[in-house]
N, CA, C and O atoms as a GROMACS GRO file, in nm:
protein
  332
    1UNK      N    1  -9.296   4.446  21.149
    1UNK     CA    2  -9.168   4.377  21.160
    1UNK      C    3  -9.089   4.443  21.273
    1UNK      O    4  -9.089   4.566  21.287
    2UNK      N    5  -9.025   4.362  21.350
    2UNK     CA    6  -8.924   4.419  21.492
    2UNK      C    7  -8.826   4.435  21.445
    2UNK      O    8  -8.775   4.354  21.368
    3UNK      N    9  -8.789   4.511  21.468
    3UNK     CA   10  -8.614   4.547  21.490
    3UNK      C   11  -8.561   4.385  21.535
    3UNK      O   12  -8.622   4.310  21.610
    4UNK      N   13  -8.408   4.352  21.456
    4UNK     CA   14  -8.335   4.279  21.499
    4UNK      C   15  -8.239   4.314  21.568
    4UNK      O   16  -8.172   4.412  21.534
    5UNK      N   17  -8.207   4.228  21.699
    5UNK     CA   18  -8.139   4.237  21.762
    5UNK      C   19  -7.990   4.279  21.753
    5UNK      O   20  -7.933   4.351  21.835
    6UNK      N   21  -7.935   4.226  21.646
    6UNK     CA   22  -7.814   4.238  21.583
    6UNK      C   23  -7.780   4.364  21.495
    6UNK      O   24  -7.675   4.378  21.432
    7UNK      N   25  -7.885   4.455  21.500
    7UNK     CA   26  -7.874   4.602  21.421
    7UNK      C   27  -7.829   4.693  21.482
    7UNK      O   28  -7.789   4.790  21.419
    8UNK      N   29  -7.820   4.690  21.641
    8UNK     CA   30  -7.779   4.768  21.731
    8UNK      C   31  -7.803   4.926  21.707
    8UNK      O   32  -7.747   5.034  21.721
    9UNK      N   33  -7.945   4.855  21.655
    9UNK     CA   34  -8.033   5.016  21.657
    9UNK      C   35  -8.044   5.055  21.818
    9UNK      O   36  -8.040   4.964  21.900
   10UNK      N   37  -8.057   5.183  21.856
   10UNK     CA   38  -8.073   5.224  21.979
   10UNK      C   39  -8.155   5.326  21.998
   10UNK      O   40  -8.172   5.373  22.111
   11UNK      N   41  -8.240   5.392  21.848
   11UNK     CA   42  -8.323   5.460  21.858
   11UNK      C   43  -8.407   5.471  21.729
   11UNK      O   44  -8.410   5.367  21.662
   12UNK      N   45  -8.466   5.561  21.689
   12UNK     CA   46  -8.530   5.545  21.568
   12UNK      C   47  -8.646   5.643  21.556
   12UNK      O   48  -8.716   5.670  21.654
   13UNK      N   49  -8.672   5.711  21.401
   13UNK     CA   50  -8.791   5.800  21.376
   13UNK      C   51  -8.905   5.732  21.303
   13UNK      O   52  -8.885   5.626  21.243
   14UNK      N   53  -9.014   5.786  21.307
   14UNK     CA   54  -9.145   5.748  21.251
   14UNK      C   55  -9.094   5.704  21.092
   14UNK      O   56  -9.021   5.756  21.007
   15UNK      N   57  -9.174   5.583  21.102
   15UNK     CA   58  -9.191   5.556  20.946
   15UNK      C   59  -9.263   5.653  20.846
   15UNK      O   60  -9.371   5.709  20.861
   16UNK      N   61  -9.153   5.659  20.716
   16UNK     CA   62  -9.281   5.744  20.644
   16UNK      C   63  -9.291   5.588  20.529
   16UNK      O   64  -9.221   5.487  20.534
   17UNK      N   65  -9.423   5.627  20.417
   17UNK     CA   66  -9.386   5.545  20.301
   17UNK      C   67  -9.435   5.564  20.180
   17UNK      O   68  -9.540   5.627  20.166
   18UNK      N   69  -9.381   5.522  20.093
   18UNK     CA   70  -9.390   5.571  19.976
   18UNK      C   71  -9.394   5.411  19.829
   18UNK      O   72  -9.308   5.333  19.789
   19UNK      N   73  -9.539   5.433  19.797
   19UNK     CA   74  -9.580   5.324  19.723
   19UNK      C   75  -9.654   5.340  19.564
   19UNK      O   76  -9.691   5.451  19.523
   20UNK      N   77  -9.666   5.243  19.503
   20UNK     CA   78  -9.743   5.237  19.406
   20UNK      C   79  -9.843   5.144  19.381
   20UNK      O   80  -9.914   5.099  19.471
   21UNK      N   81  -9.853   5.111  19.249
   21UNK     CA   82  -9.937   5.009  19.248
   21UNK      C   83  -9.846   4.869  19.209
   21UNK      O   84  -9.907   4.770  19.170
   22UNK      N   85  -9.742   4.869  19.218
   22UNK     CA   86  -9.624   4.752  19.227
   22UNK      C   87  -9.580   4.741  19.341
   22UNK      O   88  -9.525   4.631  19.351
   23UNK      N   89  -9.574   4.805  19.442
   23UNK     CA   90  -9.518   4.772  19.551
   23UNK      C   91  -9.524   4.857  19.673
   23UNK      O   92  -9.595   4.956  19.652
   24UNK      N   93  -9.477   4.852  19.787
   24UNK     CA   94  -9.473   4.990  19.872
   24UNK      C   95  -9.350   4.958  19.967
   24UNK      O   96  -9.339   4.844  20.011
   25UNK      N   97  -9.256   5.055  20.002
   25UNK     CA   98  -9.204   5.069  20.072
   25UNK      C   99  -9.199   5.149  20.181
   25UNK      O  100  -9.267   5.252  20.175
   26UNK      N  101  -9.115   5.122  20.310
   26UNK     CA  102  -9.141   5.210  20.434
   26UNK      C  103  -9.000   5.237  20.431
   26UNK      O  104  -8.926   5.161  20.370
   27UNK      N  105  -8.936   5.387  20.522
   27UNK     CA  106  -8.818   5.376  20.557
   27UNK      C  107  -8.810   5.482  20.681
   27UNK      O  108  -8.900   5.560  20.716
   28UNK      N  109  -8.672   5.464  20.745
   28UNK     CA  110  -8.695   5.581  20.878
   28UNK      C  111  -8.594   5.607  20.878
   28UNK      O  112  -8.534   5.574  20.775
   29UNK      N  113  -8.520   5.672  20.977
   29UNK     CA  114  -8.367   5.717  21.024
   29UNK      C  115  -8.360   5.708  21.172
   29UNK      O  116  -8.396   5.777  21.267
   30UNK      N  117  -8.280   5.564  21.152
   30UNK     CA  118  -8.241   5.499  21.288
   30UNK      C  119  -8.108   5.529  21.326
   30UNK      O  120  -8.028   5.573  21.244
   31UNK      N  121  -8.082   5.510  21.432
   31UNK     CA  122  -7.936   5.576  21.515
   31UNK      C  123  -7.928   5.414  21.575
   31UNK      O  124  -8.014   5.341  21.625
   32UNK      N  125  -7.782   5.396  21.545
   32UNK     CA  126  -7.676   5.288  21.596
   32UNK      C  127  -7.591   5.326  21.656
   32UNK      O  128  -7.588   5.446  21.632
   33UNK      N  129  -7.455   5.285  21.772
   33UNK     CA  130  -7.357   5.326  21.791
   33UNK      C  131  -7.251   5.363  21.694
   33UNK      O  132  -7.159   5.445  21.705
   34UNK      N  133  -7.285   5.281  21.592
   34UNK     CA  134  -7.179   5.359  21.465
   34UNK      C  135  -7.157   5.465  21.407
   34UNK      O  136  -7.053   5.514  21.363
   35UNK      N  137  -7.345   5.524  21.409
   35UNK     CA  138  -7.428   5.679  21.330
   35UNK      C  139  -7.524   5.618  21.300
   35UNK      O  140  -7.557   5.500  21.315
   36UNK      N  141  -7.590   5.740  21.238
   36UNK     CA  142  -7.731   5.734  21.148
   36UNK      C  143  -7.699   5.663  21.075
   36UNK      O  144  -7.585   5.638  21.036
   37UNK      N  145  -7.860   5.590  21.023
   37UNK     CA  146  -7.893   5.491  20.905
   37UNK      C  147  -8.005   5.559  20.830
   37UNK      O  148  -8.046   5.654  20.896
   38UNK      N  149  -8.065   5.546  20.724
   38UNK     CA  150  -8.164   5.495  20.668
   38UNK      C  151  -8.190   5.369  20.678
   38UNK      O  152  -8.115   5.294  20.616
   39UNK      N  153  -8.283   5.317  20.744
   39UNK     CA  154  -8.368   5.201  20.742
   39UNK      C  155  -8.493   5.172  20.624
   39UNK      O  156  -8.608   5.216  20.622
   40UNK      N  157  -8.421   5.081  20.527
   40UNK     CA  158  -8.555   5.127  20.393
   40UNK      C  159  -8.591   4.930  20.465
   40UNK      O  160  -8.521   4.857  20.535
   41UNK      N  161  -8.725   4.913  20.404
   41UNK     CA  162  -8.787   4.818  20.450
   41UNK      C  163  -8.899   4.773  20.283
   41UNK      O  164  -8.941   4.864  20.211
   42UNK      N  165  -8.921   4.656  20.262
   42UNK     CA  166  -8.971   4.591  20.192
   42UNK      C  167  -9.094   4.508  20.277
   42UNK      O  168  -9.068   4.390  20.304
   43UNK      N  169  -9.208   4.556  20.315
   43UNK     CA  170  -9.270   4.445  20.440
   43UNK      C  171  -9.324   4.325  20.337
   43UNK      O  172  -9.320   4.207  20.371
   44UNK      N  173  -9.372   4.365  20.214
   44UNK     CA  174  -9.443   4.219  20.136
   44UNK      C  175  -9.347   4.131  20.096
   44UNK      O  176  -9.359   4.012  20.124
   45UNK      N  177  -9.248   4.173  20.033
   45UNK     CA  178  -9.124   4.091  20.009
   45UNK      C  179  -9.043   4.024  20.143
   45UNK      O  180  -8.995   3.911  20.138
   46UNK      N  181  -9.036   4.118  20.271
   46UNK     CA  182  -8.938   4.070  20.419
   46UNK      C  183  -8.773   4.136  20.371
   46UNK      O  184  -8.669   4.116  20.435
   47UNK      N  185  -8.786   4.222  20.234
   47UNK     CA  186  -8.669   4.290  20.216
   47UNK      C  187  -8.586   4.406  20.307
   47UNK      O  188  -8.641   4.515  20.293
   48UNK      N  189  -8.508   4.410  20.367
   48UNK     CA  190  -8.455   4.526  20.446
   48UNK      C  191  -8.352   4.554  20.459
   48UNK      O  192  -8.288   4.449  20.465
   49UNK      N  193  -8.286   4.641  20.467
   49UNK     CA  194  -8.146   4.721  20.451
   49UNK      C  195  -8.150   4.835  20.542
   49UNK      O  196  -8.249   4.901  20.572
   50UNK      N  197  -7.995   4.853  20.593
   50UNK     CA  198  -7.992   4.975  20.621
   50UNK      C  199  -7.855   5.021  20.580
   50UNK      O  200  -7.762   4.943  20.604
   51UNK      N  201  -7.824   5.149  20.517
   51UNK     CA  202  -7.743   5.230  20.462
   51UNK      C  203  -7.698   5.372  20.521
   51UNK      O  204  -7.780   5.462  20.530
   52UNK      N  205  -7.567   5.388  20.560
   52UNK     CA  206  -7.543   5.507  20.580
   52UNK      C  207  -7.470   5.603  20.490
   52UNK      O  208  -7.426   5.563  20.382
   53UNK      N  209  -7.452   5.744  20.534
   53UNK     CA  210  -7.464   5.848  20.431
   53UNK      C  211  -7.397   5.860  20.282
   53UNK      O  212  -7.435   5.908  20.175
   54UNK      N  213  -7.247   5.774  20.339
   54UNK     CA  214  -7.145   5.776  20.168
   54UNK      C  215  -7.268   5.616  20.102
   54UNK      O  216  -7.298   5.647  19.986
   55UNK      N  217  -7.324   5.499  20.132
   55UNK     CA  218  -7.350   5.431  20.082
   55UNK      C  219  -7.521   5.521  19.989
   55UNK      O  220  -7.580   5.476  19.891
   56UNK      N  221  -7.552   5.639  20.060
   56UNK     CA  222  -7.666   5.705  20.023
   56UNK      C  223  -7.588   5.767  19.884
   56UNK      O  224  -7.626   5.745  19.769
   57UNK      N  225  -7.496   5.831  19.913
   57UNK     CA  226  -7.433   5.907  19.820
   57UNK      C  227  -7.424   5.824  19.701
   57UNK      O  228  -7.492   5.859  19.605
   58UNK      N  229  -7.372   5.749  19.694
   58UNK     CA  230  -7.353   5.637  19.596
   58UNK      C  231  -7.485   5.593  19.523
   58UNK      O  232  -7.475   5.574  19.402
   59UNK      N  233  -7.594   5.576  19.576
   59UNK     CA  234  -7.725   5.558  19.566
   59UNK      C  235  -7.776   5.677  19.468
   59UNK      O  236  -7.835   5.658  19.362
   60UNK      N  237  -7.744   5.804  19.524
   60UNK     CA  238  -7.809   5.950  19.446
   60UNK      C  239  -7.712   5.965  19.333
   60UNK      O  240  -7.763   6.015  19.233
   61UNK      N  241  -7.591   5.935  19.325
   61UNK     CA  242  -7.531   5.906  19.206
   61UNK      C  243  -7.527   5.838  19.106
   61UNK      O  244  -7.427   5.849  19.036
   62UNK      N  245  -7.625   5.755  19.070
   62UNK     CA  246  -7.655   5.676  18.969
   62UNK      C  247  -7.759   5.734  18.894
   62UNK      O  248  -7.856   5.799  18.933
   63UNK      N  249  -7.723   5.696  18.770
   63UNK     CA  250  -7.787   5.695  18.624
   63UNK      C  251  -7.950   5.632  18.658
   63UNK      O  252  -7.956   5.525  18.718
   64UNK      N  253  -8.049   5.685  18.627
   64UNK     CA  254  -8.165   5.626  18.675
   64UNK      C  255  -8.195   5.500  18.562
   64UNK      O  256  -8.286   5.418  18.568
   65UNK      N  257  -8.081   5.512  18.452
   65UNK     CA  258  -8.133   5.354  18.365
   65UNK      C  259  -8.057   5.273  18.425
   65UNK      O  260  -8.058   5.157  18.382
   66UNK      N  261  -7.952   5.310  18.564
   66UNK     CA  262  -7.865   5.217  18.610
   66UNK      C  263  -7.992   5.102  18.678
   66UNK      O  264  -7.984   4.980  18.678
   67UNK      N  265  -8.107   5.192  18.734
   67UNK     CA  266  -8.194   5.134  18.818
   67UNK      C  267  -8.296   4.994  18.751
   67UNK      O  268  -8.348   4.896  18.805
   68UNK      N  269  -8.290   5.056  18.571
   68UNK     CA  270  -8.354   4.948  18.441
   68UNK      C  271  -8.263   4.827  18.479
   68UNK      O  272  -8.297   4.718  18.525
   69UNK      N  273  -8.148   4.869  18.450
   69UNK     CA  274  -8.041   4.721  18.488
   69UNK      C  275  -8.068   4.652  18.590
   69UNK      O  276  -8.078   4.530  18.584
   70UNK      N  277  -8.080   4.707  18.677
   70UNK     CA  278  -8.092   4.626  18.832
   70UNK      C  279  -8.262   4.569  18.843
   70UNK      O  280  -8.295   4.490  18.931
   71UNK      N  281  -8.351   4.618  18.751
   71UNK     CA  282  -8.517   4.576  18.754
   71UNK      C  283  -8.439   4.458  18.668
   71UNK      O  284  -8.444   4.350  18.728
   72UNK      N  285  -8.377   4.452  18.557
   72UNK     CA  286  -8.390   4.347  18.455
   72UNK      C  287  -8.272   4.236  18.530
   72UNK      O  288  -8.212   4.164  18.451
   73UNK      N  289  -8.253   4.229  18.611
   73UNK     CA  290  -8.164   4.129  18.674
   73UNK      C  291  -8.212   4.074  18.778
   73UNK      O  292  -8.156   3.970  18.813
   74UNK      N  293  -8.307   4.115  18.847
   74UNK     CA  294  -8.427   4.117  18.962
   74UNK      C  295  -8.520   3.992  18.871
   74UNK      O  296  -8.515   3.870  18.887
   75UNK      N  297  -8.606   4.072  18.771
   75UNK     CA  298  -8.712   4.038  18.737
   75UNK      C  299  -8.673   3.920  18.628
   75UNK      O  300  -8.741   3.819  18.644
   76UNK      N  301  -8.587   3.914  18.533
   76UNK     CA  302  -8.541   3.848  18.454
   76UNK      C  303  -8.567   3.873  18.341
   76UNK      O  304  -8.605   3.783  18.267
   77UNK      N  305  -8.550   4.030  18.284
   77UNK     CA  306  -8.583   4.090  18.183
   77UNK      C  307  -8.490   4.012  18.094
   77UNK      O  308  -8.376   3.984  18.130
   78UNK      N  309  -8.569   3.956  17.912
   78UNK     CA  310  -8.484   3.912  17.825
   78UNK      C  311  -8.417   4.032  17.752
   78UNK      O  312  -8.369   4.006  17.642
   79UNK      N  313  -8.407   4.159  17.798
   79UNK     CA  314  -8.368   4.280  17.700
   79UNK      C  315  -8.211   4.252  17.711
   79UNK      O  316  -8.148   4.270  17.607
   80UNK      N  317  -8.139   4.208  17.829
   80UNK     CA  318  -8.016   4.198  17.846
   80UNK      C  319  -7.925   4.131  17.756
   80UNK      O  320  -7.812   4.174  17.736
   81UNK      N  321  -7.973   4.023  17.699
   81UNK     CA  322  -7.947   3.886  17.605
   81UNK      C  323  -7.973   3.975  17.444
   81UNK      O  324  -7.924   3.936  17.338
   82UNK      N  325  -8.061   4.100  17.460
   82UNK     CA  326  -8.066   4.130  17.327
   82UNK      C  327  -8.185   4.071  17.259
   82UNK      O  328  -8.185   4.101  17.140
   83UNK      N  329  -8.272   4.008  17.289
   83UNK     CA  330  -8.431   3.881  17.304
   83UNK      C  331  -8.517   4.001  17.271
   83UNK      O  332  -8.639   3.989  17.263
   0.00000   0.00000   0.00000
């Protein structure tokens, strides 16, 4: 996948990635005129984001069952409904 034009990336480090047997993701640390990013990437899905450091912070601050919530709203877990 290319870089979009509109990211006003202007540089960028090697991908690393990190997968299972559900999925795999890639991510790097790209430089914009704004600052650094994390560039996390989804290539089977076409998912991609990029986040900088307070939006990281926010990220390492969560409850890891915060992450159950966000699978069961994704996936359409009936646990939410109480089912």
């Amino acid at each position: 996948m290319s870089d979009r034009q509109d990211d006003g990336i202007v540089r960028h480090g090697d991908w690393i990635g990190i997968g299972n047997e559900f999925t795999g993701v890639r991510l790097r640390k790209v430089f914009t005129p704004q600052g650094e990013r994390l560039e996390i990437e989804v290539p089977k899905r076409g998912y991609r984001i990029l986040l900088d450091a307070m939006q990281l912070e926010i990220v390492a601050a969560q409850d890891p069952e915060r992450f159950s919530e966000l699978f069961a709203v994704q996936f359409g877990s009936d646990e939410e409904d109480g089912n």
